[in-house]
N, C-alpha and C positions, 0 to 999 in steps of 0.2 A: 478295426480288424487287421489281423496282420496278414503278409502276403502269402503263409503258409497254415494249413487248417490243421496242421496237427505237431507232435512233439518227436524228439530226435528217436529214429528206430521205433518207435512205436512203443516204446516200452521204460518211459520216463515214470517213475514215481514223483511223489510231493516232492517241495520244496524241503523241509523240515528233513523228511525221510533220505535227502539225497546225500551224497559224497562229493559228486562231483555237478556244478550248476553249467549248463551249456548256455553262452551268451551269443546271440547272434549281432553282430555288428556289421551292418550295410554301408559301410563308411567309401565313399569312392571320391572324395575333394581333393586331393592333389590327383589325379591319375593326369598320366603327359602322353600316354601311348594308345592301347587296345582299350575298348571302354567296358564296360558289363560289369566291373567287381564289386557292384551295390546289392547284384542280383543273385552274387555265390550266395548267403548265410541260408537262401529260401531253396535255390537249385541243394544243393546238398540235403538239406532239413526232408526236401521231398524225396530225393533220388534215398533216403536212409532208409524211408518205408520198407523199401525192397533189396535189402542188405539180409541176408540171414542172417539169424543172430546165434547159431550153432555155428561155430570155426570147425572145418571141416578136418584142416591141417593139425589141431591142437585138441580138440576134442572140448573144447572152453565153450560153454552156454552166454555170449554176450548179455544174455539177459538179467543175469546177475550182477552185471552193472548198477550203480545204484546211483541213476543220473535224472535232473529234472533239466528241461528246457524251458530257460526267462523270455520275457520279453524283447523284443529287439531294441536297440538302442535307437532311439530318436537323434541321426544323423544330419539335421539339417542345420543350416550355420556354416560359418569359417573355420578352420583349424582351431583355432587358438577358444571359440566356443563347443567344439563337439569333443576334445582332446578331455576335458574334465569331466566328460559325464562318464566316459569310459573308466576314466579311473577312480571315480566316484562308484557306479556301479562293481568294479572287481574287486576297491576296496570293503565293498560290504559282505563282497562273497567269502573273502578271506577271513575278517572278522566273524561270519556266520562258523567260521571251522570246516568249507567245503573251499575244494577245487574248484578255480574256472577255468571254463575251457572256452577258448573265442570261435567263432566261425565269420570271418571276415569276407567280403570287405577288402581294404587294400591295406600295405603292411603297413602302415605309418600309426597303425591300431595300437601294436605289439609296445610302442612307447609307453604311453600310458597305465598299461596292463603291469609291465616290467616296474615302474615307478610304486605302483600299489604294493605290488608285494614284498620289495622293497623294503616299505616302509611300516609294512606289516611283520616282516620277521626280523628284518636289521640288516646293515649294510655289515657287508662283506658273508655273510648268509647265504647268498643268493648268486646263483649262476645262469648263464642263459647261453644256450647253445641253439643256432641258427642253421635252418637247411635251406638251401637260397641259390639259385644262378648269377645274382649279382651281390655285390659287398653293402651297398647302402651306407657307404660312411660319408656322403659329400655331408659337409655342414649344415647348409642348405640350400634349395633346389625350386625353380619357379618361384622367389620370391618367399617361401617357408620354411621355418624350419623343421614343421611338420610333417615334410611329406616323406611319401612310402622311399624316395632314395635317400632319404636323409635318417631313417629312422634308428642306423644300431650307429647312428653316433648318439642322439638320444641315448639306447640302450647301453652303451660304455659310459655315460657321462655315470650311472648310477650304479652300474654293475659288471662284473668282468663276463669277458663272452669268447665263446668259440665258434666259427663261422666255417660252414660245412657245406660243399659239395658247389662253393664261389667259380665262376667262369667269365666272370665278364664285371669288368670298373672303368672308371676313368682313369687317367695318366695322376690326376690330382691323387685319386682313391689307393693308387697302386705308391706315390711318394710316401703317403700319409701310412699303409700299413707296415713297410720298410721300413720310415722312422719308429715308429711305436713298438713295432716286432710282435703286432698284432699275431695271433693264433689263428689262420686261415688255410682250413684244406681243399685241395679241387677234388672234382668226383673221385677221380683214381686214386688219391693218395688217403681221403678218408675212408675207403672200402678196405686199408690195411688195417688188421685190428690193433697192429701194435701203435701205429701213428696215432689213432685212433682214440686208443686208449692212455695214450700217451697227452695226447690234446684234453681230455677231460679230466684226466687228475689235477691239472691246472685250478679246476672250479668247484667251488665250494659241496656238498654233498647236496645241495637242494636246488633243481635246476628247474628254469622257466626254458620251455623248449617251443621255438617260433618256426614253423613250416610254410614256409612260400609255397604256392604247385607248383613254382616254374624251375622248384631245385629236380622234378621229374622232365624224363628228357618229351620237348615237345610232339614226338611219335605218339607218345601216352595219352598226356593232358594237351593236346593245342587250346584249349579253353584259357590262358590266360592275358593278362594286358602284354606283360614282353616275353614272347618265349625265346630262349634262350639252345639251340641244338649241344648236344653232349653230355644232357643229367643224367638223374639213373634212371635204371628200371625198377619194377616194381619190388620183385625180392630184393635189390640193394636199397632202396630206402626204409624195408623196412626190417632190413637185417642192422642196418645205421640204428633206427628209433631204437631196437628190442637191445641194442648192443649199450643206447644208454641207460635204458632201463635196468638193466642189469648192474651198472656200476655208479648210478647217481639216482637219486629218488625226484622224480619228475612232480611237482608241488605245482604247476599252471603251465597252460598250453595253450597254443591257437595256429590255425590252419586258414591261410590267410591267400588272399588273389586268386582265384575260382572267377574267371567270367565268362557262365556259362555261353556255350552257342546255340540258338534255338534247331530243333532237332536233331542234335546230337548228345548224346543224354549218357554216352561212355566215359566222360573224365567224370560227368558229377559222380557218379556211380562210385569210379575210381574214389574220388576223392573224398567219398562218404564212407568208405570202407576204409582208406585209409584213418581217418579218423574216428573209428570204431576200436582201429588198430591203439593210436595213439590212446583214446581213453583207457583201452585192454593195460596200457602199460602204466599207464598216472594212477589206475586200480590197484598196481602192483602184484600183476600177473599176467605176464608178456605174453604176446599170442607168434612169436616164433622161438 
């Protein structure tokens, strides 16, 4: 029995019947900081119950979504054993002709996921744009090279990337995207639309879009492993989301580091609506 009794928003059809397969992955083996992010993919799943599914602002019936919720991925093991089921399971969702969307879990998920599709549409195909308070580019970290800080150098190894609303690296992370002349914007400078837009013509038209919570400033979401003070707020991330929507066609997603706090039940909330958002837009019908 899984840790949640029912399906994302209440309003999941078949497997067969769907567009887009919601994958919950409770992946929490490298975390070094805050602990809980095994227990996001269920906090969300539940807090979605009680999401309307009428957009007040847009006048959009979420219900018309046409989403199933899978299984959750059996995360138990070492990196180097749970990193293949991931990609095992996305690459089926892609081969089926459906979107996945991840609900994680910690971000060292997003590798794996990025690898699949990848390899399902072709290199150089595929773009991935990242909303994050930290870069994540050390090589690797505690011994892995697995984990959630190590994860978009995985995601460059296979794919070019732009890295959105960054506040916080190491001295190593900070050499490393100088030489490379990596594409990274901090909050204020990705809320101009020209940089903005600027930074994603860079990436191929078909983007895998990887959402950290901690790219929202910790006022919001305190529910994560490292929060970070200075993200956005709520209409600026998802004036970001709607703004790629608009100029890149968003093909896989995942919403990743959610560790809920018991009794306070306002980020899952947030962060189940955000990702209502997020599928509004991988649907291909932005809800701002």
């Amino acid at each position: 029995m899984n840790s949640y009794d029912f399906d994302f928003g209440g309003i999941s059809c078949s497997y067969d019947a769907s567009s887009i397969a919601i994958l919950p992955v409770p992946y929490a083996g490298t975390v070094t900081y805050g602990q809980g992010t095994h227990e996001g993919p269920a906090a969300i799943l539940n807090a979605s119950q009680n999401v309307e599914t009428y957009d007040f602002t847009t006048g959009k019936n979420l219900e018309t979504l046409k989403l199933s919720t899978m299984q959750m991925i059996d995360c138990a093991g070492e990196p180097e054993e749970v990193m293949p089921r991931i990609e095992t399971a996305v690459a089926q969702i892609v081969s089926d002709g459906k979107q996945p969307f991840m609900l994680g879990g910690e971000h060292s998920i997003t590798g794996p996921a990025v690898r699949a599709v990848v390899k399902h549409f072709g290199e150089s195909q595929i773009g991935v744009v990242q909303l994050d308070a930290h870069a994540d580019l050390r090589q690797s970290y505690s011994g892995t090279i697995h984990s959630h800080a190590s994860v978009m150098s995985r995601v460059r190894e296979v794919a070019p990337a732009v890295q959105l609303g960054v506040r916080s690296c190491s001295i190593e992370e900070a050499k490393l995207i100088e030489k490379q002349k990596y594409i990274i914007l901090s909050p204020e400078d990705s809320l101009k639309t020209d940089k903005l837009e600027k930074a994603l013509e860079t990436l191929p038209e078909k983007i895998y879009l990887t959402v950290d919570i901690d790219s929202i400033d910790p006022s919001i979401i305190p529910s994560t492993g490292t929060p970070e003070p200075g993200g956005y707020n709520w209409y600026e991330i998802n004036k970001i989301i709607e703004t790629i929507g608009r100029f890149k066609k968003v093909i896989g997603a995942d919403l990743v580091e959610l560790a809920p706090i018991e009794g306070t039940h306002a980020p899952d909330f947030t962060a189940a609506k955000l990702a209502f958002n997020i599928l509004s837009i991988m649907s291909g019908e932005p809800t701002a």
